[in-house]
C-alpha positions in Angstrom: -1.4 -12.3 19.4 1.3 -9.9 18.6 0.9 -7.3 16.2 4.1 -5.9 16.5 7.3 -6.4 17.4 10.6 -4.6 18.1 14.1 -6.1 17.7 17.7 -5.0 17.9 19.6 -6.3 15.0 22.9 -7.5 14.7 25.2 -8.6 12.0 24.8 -12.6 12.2 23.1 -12.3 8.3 26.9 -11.0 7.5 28.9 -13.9 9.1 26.7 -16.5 8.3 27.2 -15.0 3.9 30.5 -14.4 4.6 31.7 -16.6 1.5 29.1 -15.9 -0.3 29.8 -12.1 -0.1 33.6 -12.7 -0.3 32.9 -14.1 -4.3 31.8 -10.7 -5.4 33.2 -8.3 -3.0 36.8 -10.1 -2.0 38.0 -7.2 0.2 34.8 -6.8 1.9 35.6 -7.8 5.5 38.6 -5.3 5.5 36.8 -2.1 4.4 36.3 0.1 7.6 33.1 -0.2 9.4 32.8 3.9 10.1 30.3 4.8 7.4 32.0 7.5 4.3 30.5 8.3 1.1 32.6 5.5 -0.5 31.7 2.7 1.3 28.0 3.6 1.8 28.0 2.8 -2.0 29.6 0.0 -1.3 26.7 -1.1 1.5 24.2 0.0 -1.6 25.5 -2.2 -4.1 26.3 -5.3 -1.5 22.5 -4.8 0.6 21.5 -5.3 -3.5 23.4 -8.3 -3.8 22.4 -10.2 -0.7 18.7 -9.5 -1.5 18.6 -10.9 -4.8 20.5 -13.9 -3.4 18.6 -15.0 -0.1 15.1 -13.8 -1.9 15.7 -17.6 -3.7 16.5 -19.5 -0.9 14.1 -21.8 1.3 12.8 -20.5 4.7 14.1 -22.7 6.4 17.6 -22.1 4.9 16.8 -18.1 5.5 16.2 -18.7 9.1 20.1 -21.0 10.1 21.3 -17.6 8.2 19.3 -14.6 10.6 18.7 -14.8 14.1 16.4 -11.9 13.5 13.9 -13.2 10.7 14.0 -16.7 12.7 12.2 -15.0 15.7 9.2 -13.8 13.1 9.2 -16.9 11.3 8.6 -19.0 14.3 6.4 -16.3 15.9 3.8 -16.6 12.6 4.5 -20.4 12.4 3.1 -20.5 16.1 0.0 -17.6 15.0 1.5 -15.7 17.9 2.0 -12.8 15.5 -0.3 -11.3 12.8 -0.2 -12.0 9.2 1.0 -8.3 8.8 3.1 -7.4 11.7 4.9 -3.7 12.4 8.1 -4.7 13.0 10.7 -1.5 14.1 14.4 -2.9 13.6 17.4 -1.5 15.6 20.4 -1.3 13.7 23.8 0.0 14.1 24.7 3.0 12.2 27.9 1.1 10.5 29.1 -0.5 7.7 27.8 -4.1 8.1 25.2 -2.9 10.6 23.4 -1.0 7.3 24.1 -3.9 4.7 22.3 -6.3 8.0 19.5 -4.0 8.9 18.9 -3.3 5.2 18.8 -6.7 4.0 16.5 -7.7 7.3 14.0 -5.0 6.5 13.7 -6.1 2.5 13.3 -10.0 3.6 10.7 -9.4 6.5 8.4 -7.2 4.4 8.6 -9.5 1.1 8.7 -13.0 2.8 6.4 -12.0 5.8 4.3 -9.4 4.8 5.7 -6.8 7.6 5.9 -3.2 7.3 9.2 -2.2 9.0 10.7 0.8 10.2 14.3 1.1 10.5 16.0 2.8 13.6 19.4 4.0 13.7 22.1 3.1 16.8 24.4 5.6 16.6 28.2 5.9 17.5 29.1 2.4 19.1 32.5 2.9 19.2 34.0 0.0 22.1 36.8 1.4 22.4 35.7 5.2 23.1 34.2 5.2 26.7 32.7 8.6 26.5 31.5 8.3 23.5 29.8 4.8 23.9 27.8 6.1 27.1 26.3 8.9 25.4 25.4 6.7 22.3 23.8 3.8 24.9 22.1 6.1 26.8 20.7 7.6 23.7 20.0 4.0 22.0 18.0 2.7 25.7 15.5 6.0 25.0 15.1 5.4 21.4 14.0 2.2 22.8 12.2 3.0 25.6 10.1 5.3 22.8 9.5 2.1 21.3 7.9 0.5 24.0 5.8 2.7 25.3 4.2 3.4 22.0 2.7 -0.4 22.5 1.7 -2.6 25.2 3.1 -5.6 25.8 0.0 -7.8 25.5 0.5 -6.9 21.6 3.9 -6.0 21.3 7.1 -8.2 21.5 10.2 -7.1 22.7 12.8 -9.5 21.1 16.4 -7.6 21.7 18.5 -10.3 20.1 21.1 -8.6 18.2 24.3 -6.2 18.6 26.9 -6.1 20.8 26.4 -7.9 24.0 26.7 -4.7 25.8 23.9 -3.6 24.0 21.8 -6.8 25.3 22.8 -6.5 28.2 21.9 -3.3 29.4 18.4 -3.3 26.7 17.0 -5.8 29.2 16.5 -3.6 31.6 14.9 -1.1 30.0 12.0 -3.4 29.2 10.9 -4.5 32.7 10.3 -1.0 33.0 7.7 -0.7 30.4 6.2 -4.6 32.3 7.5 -6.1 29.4 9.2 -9.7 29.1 12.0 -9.8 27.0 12.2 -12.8 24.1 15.1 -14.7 22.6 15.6 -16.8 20.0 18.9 -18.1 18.0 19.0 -18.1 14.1 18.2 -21.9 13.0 15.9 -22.4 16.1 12.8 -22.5 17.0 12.8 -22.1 21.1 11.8 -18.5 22.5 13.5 -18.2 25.5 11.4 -15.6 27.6 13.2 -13.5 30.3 10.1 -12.5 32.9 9.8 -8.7 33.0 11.2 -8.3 36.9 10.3 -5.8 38.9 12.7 -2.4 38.6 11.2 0.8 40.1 12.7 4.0 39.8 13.3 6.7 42.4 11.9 9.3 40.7 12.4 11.6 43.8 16.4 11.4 43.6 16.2 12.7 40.1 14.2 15.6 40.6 15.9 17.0 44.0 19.4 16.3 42.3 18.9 16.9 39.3 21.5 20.3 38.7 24.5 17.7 39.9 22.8 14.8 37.3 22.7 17.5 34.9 26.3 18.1 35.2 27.4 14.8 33.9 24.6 14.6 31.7 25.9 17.4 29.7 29.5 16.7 30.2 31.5 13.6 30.3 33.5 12.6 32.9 34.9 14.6 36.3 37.5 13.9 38.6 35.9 12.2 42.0 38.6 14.2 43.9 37.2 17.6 42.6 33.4 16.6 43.7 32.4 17.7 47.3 31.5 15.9 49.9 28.3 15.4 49.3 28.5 14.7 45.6 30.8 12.1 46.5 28.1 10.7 48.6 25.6 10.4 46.1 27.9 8.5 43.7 28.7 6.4 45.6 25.6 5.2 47.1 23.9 5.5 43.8 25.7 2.9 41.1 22.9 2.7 39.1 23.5 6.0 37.8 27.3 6.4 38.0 30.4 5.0 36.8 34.1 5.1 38.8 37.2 4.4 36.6 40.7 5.5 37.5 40.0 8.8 39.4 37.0 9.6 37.2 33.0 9.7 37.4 30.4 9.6 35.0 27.1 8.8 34.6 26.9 5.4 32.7 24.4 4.4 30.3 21.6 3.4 32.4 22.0 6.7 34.5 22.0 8.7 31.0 18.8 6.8 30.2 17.3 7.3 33.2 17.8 11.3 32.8 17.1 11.2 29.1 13.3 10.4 29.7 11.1 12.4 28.5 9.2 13.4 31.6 12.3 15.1 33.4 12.7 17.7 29.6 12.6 20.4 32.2 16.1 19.4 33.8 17.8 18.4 31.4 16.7 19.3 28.3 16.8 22.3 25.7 13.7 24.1 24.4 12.6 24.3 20.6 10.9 26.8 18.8 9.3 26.4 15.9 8.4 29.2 13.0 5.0 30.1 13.4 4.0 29.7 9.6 6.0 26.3 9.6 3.7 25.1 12.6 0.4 26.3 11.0 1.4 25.0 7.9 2.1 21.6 9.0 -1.1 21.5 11.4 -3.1 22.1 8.0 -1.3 19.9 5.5 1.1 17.5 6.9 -0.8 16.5 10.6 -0.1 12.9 10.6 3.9 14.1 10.4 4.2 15.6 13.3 5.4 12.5 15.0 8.0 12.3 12.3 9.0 16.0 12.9 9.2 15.6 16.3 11.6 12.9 16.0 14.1 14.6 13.5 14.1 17.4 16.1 15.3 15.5 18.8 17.9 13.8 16.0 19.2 16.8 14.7 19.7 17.8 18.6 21.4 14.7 19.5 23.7 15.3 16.6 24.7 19.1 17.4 24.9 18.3 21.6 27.1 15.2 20.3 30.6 15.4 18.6 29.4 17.7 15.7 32.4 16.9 14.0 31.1 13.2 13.1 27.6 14.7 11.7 28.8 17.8 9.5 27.3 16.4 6.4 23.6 16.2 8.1 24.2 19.2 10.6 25.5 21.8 7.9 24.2 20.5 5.1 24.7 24.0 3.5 27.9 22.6 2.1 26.5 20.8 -0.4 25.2 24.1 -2.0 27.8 26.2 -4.0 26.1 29.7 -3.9 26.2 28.8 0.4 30.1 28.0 0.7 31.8 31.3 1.3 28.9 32.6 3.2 29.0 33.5 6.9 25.9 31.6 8.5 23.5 32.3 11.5 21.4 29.4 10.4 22.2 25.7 8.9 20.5 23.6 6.7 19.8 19.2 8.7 19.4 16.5 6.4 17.1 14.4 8.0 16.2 11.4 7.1 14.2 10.3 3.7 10.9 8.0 5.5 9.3 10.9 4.9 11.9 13.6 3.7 12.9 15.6 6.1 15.0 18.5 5.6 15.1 22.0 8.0 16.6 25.6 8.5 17.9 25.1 11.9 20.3 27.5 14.4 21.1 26.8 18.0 20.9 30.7 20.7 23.3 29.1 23.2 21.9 31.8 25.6 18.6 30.6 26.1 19.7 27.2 25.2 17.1 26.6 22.7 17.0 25.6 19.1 15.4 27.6 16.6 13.5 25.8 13.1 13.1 28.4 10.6 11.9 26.2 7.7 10.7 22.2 7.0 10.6 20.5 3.6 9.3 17.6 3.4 9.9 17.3 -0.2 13.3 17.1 -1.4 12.9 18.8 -5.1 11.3 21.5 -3.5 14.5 21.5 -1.0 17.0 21.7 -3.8 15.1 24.5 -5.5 14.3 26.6 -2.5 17.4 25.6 0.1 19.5 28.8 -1.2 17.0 31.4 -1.5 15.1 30.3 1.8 19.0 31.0 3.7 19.4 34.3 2.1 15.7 35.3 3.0 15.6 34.8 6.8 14.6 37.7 8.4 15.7 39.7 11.7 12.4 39.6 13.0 10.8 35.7 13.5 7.4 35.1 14.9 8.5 32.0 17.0 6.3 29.5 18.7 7.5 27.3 21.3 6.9 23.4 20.6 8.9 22.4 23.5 6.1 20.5 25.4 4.9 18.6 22.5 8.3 17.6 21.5 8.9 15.7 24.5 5.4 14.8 25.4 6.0 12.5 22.1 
């Protein structure tokens, strides 16, 4: 019996209300799907709106409507799944990919008992190449994370939503892990189980190249012409880690999963250090955090090492503080996220390459009150301790 499961969500809740959602909000399906203040509101007041309305509804109704809360239904109708299932839901970081995630989560945890935890896909931009490897390579880990925090005799892996590049390559990532991948379409009640074949990974290549995979890890994408000889070799004999198009090579999404593991941190990744006091502090009060901390870390790094400009409201959330505006800053103030607050003093040393946590709240009162008068207190001296193994050992 399954006692959790993890599933990528898409936005087949949203098409399948579209009329509905069209009588109260008529201009809906033209508002912009990047997420701004405005229509974040908007998501607030519509995720609202499409509660109260599919809350009445029969179950059977609810499941045509959502591919997603199908999959549970017909996994507790056939006691493969626990009367309270951990569900974790994939959703992407847009306009309609909120309002469905949102929506998902309230109707599996008040129809089905679940507890669920939401997980953002950032950046999927189709038509922005660069950009969409770096946010698939990064959405494959989150996942990856997923999995190996189960097993699959009590975990199932159901990716069934999103884009179909996102199926597409997710399927891979869970024969890794030995797990079979499940399927289902909203309205029915057939699995459709894709056998966890066998994909081994030469773990060999990535260590003895790993300053060339490091290069297109960090950057984007480099003109085949200007590689040697021998990198020109390796990319083209190894297509499961690069991508040729038009005179150009980079490492697609697989290949930035692949790299992005964990285990390899010492190639490819930065260091973090935390504030001594910090540490002690949250060894002493907040323990069962630190798996929570450790995942806003590697958040708030993904943001900065990832077109800043698209995160300035959660990587300099100084802005938001008047008596901080027209102040030159070494450090910046993250905005995590709010399952459990999460809000830090951060600054990246570009020389060592590592980042630097002064201070963590993880209450966001106590944030507004002390935010302004922790920034002006920081001293020159910092009794650092380096977290870097946990972080990524997590």
């Amino acid at each position: 019996m399954y006692q959790r499961i993890i599933i990528t969500s898409g936005v087949s809740l949203i098409l399948n209300n579209c009329s509905f959602i069209k009588v109260q909000f008529p201009s809906f399906f033209e508002t912009p799907d990047p997420l701004t203040d405005k229509s974040l509101k908007i998501s607030d007041e519509v995720i609202k709106y499409l509660v109260t309305h599919l809350k009445q509804i029969s179950n059977n109704e609810l499941r045509s409507k959502c591919a997603e809360i199908s999959m549970v239904s017909t996994l507790q109708n056939r006691s493969q799944l626990s009367n309270n299932p951990y569900v974790t839901l994939f959703y992407t970081d847009t306009f309609k990919g909120r309002i469905a995630g949102f929506v998902i989560k309230s109707l599996l945890e008040k129809r089905y008992g679940a507890t669920v935890k939401l997980r953002k896909v950032y950046e999927l931009d189709v038509n922005n190449r660069p950009l969409l490897n770096r946010s698939l390579g990064k959405y494959l880990s989150d996942v990856s994370d997923e999995l190996r925090e189960g097993e699959p005799r009590t975990t199932c892996f159901a990716p069934i939503g999103g884009y179909k590049v996102i199926t597409s390559l997710v399927y891979l990532v869970g024969p890794i892990h030995k797990y079979t991948s499940s399927y289902l379409h909203e309205g029915s009640s057939v699995i459709h189980e894709i056998p966890a074949v066998n994909v081994e990974v030469d773990e060999s290549f990535i260590i003895d190249n790993h300053n060339l995979l490091k290069k297109f890890f960090v950057g984007d994408y480099f003109s085949y012409d200007k590689l040697s000889a021998y990198e020109k070799d390796l990319v083209n004999n190894h297509t499961v880690y690069f991508e040729q198009e038009e005179g150009l090579v980079a490492l697609n999404p697989f290949g930035r999963f692949l790299c992005d593991q964990g285990k390899y941190y010492k190639y490819f990744k930065s260091k973090v250090f935390l504030e001594r006091s910090i540490k002690e502090m949250i060894d002493r009060r907040y323990a069962n955090y630190w798996k929570d901390v450790y995942h806003e870390i590697k958040q708030l790094m993904y943001q900065h090492s990832n077109h800043q400009a698209d995160y300035r409201s959660t990587l300099y959330h100084e802005s938001d503080f008047s008596q901080l505006n027209k102040k030159k800053l070494t450090y910046h103030l993250f905005k995590g996220g709010n399952h459990p607050i999460f809000r830090a003093v951060w600054k990246y040393d570009e020389t060592e390459d590592r980042y630097l946590i002064f201070h963590i709240w993880f209450d966001h009162d106590e944030y507004e009150r002390q935010a302004v008068d922790t920034m002006n207190k920081i001293p020159n001296t910092v009794h650092w301790m380096n977290i870097t193994d946990q972080l990524y050992a997590t």
